[in-house]
C-alpha positions in Angstrom: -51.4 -8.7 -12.3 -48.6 -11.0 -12.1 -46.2 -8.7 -14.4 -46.6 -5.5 -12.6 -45.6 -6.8 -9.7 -43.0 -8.8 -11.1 -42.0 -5.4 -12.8 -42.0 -3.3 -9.4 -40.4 -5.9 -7.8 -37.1 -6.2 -9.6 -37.0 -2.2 -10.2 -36.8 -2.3 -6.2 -34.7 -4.9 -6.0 -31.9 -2.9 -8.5 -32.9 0.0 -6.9 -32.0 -1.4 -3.3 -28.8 -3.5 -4.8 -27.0 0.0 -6.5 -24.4 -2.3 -8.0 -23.6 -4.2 -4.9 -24.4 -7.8 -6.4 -22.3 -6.4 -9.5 -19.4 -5.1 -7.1 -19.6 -8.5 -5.2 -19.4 -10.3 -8.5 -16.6 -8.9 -9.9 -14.4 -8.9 -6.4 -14.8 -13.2 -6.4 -13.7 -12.8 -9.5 -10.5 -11.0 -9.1 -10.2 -13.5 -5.7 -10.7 -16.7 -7.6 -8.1 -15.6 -9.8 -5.7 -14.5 -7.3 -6.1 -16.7 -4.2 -8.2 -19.9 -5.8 -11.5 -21.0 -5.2 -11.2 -22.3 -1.3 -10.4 -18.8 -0.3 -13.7 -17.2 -2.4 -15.5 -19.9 -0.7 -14.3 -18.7 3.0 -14.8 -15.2 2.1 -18.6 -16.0 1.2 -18.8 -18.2 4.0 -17.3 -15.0 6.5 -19.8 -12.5 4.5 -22.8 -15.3 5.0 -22.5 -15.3 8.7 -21.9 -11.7 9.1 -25.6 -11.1 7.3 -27.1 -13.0 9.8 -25.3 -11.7 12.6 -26.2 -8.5 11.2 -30.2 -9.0 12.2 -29.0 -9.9 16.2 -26.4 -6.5 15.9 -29.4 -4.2 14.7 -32.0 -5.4 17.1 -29.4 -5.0 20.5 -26.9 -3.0 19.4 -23.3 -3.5 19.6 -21.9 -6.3 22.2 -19.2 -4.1 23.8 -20.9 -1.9 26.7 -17.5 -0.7 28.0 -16.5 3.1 28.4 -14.2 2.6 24.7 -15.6 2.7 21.5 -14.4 -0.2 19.7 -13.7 -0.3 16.2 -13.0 -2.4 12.8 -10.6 -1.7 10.7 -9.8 -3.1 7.7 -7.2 -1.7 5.3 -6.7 -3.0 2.0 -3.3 -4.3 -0.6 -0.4 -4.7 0.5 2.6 -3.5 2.5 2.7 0.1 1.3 -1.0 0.4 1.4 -1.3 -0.8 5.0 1.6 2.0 6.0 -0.9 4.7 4.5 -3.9 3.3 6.1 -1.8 3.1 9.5 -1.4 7.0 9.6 -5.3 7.6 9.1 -5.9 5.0 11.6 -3.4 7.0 14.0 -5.3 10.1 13.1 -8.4 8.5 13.9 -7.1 7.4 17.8 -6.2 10.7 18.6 -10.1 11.5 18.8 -11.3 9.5 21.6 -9.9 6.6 23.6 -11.0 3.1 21.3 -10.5 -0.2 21.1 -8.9 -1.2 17.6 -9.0 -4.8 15.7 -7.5 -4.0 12.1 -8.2 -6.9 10.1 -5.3 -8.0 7.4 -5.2 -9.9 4.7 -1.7 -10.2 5.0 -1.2 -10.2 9.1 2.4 -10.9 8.8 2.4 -7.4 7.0 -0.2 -6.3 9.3 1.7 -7.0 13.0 4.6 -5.6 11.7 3.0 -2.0 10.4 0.1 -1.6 13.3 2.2 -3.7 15.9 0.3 -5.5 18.8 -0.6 -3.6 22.0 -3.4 -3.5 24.6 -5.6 -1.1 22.9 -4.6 -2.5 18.8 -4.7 -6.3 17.8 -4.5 -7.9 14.3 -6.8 -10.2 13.0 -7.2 -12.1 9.7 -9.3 -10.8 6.8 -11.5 -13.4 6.9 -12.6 -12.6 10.0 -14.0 -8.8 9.5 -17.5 -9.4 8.2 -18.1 -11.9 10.9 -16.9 -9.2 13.4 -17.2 -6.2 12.5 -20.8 -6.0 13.4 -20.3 -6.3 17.0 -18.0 -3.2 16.9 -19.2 0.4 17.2 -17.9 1.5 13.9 -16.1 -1.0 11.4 -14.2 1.1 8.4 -13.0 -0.1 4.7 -10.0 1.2 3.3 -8.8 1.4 0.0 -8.5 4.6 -2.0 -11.8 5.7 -0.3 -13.0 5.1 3.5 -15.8 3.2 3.8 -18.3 3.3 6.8 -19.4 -0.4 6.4 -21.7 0.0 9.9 -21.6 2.7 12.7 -23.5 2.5 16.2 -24.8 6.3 15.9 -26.2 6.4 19.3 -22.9 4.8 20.9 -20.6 6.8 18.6 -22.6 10.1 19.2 -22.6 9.5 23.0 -19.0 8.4 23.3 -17.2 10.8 20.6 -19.2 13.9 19.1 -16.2 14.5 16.9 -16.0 11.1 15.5 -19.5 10.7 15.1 -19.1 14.0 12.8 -16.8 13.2 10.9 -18.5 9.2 10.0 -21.7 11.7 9.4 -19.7 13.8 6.9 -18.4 11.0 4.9 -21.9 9.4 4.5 -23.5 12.4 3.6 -20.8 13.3 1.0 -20.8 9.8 -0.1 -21.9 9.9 -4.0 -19.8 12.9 -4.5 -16.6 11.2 -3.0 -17.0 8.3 -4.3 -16.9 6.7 -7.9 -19.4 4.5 -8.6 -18.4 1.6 -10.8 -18.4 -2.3 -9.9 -14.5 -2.7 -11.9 -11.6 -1.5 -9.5 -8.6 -0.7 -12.0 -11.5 1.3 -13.7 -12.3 3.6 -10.6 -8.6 3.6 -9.5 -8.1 5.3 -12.9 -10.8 7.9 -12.5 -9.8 8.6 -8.6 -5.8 9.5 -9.4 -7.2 11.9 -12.2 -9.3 13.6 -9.6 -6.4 13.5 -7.1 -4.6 15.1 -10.0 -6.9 17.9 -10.8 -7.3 18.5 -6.7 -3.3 18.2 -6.2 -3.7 15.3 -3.5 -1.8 11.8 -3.2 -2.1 8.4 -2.0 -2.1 10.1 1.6 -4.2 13.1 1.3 -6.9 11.1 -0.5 -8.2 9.6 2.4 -9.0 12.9 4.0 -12.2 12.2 2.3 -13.7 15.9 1.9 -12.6 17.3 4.8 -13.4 14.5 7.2 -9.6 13.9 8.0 -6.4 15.9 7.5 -3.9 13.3 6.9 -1.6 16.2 7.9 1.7 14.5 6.7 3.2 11.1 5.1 5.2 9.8 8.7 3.9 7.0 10.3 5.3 5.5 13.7 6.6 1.6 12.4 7.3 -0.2 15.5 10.7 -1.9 15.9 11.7 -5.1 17.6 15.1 -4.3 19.9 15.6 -8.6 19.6 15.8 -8.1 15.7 18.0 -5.6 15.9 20.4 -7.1 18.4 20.6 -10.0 15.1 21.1 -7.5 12.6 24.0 -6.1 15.2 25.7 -9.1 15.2 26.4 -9.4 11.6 28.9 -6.8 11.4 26.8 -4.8 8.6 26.6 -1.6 11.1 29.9 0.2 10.4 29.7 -0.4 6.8 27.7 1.3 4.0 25.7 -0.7 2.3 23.0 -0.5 -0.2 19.7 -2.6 -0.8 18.1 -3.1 -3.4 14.8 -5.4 -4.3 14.0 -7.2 -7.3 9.8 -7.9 -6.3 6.7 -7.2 -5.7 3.8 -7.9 -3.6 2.6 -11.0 -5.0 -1.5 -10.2 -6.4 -1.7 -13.4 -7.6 -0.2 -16.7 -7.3 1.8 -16.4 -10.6 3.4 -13.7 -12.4 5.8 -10.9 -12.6 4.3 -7.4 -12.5 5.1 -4.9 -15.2 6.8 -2.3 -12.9 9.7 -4.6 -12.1 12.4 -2.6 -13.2 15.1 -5.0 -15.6 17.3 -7.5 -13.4 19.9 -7.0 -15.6 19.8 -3.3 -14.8 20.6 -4.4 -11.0 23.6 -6.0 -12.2 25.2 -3.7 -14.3 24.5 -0.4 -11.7 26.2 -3.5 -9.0 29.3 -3.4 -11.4 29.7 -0.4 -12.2 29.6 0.7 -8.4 32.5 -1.7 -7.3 34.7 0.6 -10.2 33.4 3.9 -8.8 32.1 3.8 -5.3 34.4 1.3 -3.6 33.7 0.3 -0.4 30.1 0.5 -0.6 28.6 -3.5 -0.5 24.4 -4.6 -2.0 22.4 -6.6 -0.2 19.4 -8.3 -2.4 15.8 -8.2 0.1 12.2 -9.4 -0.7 10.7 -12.4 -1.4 12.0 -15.9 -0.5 11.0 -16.8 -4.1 12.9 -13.7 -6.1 15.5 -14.5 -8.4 19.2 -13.4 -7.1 20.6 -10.5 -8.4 24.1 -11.9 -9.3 27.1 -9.4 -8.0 25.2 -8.8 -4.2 27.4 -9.0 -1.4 24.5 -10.8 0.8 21.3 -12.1 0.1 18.6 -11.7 2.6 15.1 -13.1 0.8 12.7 -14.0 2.6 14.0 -13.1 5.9 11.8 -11.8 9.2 10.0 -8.2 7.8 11.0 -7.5 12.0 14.6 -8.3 10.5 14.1 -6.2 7.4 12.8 -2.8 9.2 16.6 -3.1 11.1 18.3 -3.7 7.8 16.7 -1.0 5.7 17.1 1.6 8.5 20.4 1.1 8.4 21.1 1.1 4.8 22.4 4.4 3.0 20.2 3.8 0.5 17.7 1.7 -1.2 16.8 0.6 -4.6 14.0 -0.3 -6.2 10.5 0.0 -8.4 7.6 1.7 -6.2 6.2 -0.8 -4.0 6.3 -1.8 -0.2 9.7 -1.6 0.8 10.1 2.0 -0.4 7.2 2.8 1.5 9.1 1.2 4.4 12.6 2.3 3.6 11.0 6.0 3.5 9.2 5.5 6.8 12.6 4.4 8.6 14.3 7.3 7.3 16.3 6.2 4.6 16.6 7.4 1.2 15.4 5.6 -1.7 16.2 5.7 -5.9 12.3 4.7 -7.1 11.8 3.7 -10.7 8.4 4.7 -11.6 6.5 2.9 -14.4 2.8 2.3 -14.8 2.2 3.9 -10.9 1.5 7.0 -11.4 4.5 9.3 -9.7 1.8 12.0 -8.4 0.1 9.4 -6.1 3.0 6.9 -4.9 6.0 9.3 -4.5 8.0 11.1 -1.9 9.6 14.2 -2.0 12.4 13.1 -0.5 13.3 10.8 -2.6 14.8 9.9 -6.1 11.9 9.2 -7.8 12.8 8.5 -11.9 10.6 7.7 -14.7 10.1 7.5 -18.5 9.8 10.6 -20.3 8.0 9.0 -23.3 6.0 6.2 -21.6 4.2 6.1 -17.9 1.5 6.2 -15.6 -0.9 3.6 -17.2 -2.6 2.0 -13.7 -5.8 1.1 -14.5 -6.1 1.5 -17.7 -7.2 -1.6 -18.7 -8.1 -4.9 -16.3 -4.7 -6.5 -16.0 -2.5 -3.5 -15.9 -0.2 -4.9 -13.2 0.8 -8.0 -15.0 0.7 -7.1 -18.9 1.9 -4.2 -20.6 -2.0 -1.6 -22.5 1.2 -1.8 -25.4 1.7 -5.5 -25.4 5.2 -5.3 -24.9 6.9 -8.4 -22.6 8.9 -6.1 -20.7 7.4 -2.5 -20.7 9.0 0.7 -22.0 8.4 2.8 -19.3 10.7 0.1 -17.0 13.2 -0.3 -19.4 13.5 3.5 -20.2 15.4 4.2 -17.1 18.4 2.9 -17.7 21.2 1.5 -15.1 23.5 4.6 -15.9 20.5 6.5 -14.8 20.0 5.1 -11.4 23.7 5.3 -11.4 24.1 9.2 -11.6 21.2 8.9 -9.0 23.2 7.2 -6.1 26.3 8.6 -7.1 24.8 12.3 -6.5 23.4 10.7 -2.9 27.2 9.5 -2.2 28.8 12.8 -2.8 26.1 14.6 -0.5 27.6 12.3 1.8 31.1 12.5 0.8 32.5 15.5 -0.2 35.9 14.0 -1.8 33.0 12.3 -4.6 31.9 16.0 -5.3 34.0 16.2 -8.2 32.5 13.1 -10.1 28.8 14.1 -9.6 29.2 17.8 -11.1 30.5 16.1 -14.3 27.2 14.4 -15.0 25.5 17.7 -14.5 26.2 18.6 -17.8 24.6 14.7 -19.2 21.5 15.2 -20.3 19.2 12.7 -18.5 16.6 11.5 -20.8 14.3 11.0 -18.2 12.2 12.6 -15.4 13.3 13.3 -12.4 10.6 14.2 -10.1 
């Protein structure tokens, strides 16, 4: 008697679970190795407490009884990814007047891409299973939106049209979605669906219809005080051009594979005081990048509030795809992105210079530690070092003649160079 029972107990159990315990598994994992062990604990610690809150949240309902619908929101990776989520979550106020917390695992990334106003506040990462529960809807964002809870009878009550478009996504749910507990493995399968359906990073998220994600601009607030400091300097009558030499940082140690070559940097840097004169580099990103030598100033790990007014200003800006183009982009400025193992049909923008390898690229998720070691085993990748300096080069020096007409003459004579790469 014992063993039936037993039996039909764990087949409910893995029935009930759908991978979950898996999912949960494999995302200490990735924490532990990222973050250390004292940020798994507080995460299990945060999820723990939510559970139990969970039973109180079910029985009463959700604590706000206000005429706003209030709502958790908690976007996922890092500086670009929080710039897409930030123009569904602007989609998402236009329905109905709401109360927003986005929670950020990065809040120094978050303030400075949701901002801070009466109706939007930004709270720590750690904090969203502990809160979200009292909120009327609390979403997930990655490449998919996840309704993590919803307060039907509030939503229904409060916004029709919301609460339509949360139904939509749960009832298209297994279709949407792509069930398997290792994330590099699902990103891989999601861009080769985006790729057969012809949508991107941003139209992704429209989840089957639930959201149109119309277009790729997103209002970035900007601090007049910061700007003021930037003033100051003297940097606003000049041209100038910025360039990066980072990433965001998914672990504690380790340089990603889509850095493009530092030595790159330097070479395009000398090879622009011979031909564009007159135009000065300024190094941004991390405090803890390595200087690019040749850069007129070097601004690492300076205010992000200061960095919005610097890259605004810039003519141009140079780098691998990663945050600060997403930024640059958003600001208006024009950007030269070396694409490597990102694939260029998800991350780029049509309005830029977006450059990769004709022979080797796009390999995101192919295996588990894509981002910091080359599927080919090289030490620094192919599809980085493929695009050359003299490539970037041509790049920027085409940008300066659309600016300048007397540097015409010198861009039409590399029309006839054959490139040896992609340009997208």
């Amino acid at each position: 008697m014992a063993l039936p029972v037993t039996v039909l107990l764990q087949t409910w159990v893995l029935w009930k679970d759908k991978g979950k315990a898996a999912a949960l598994l494999t995302s200490a994992a990735e924490m532990w190795k990222a973050q250390g062990i004292r940020q798994v604990c507080a995460a299990a610690y945060s999820v723990a407490e939510g559970r139990i809150r969970t039973v109180f949240f079910r029985l009463w309902g959700s604590r706000h009884r206000d005429g706003s619908l209030h709502i958790a929101f908690c976007p996922t990776g890092g500086l670009g990814d929080y710039i897409i989520s930030a123009r569904l979550l602007e989609e998402i106020r236009t329905i109905c007047p709401m109360k927003v917390t986005v929670f950020c695992e990065k809040p120094t990334y978050g303030k400075a891409v949701y901002g801070m106003g009466e109706d939007v506040r930004v709270s720590g990462y750690e904090n969203f299973e502990r809160e979200r529960w009292g909120c009327d809807l609390a979403l997930y964002v990655e490449h998919f939106v996840h309704i993590k809870n919803a307060d039907r009878k509030r939503l229904k009550m409060l916004s029709p049209e919301l609460y339509r478009r949360v139904h939509l996504i749960r009832r298209h749910w297994k279709r949407l979605y792509v069930e398997t507990g290792e994330q590099c493995y699902r990103e891989r399968v999601q861009f080769e669906r985006c790729r057969t359906l012809g949508l991107n990073r941003w139209t992704e998220l429209r989840m089957g219809g639930a959201f149109q994600m119309a277009d790729q601009k997103v209002r970035i607030p900007m601090q007049e005080s910061y700007g003021a400091m930037w003033n100051r300097r003297g940097m606003g009558s000049k041209r100038y051009i910025t360039v990066n030499y980072g990433t965001d940082r998914m672990r504690r140690r380790g340089r990603q594979v889509k850095l493009w070559p530092k030595t790159y940097y330097e070479r395009l840097i000398r090879e622009c005081r011979k031909d564009i004169p007159g135009s000065a580099f300024i190094q941004i990103g991390d405090a803890q990048a390595e200087r690019i030598a040749g850069a007129d100033l070097y601004l690492l790990g300076e205010n992000l509030e200061l960095i919005k007014w610097v890259l605004r200003g810039a003519f141009c800006h140079i780098d691998c795809e990663g945050g600060l183009v997403h930024l640059a982009t958003q600001l208006g400025t024009k950007c030269i992105v070396v694409f490597g193992p990102t694939p260029v049909h998800m991350y780029a923008y049509p309005q830029n210079r977006n450059l990769q390898s004709g022979q080797c690229q796009n390999c995101m998720g192919l295996h588990k530690d894509w981002a910091y070691h080359c599927f080919r085993g090289e030490e620094e990748a192919a599809c980085m070092r493929a695009v050359t300096w003299d490539m970037v080069f041509r790049e920027l020096r085409r940008l300066v003649a659309a600016d300048d007409p007397e540097d015409k003459g010198k861009a039409q004579e590399d029309e006839t160079v054959s490139p040896g790469y992609m340009e997208i």
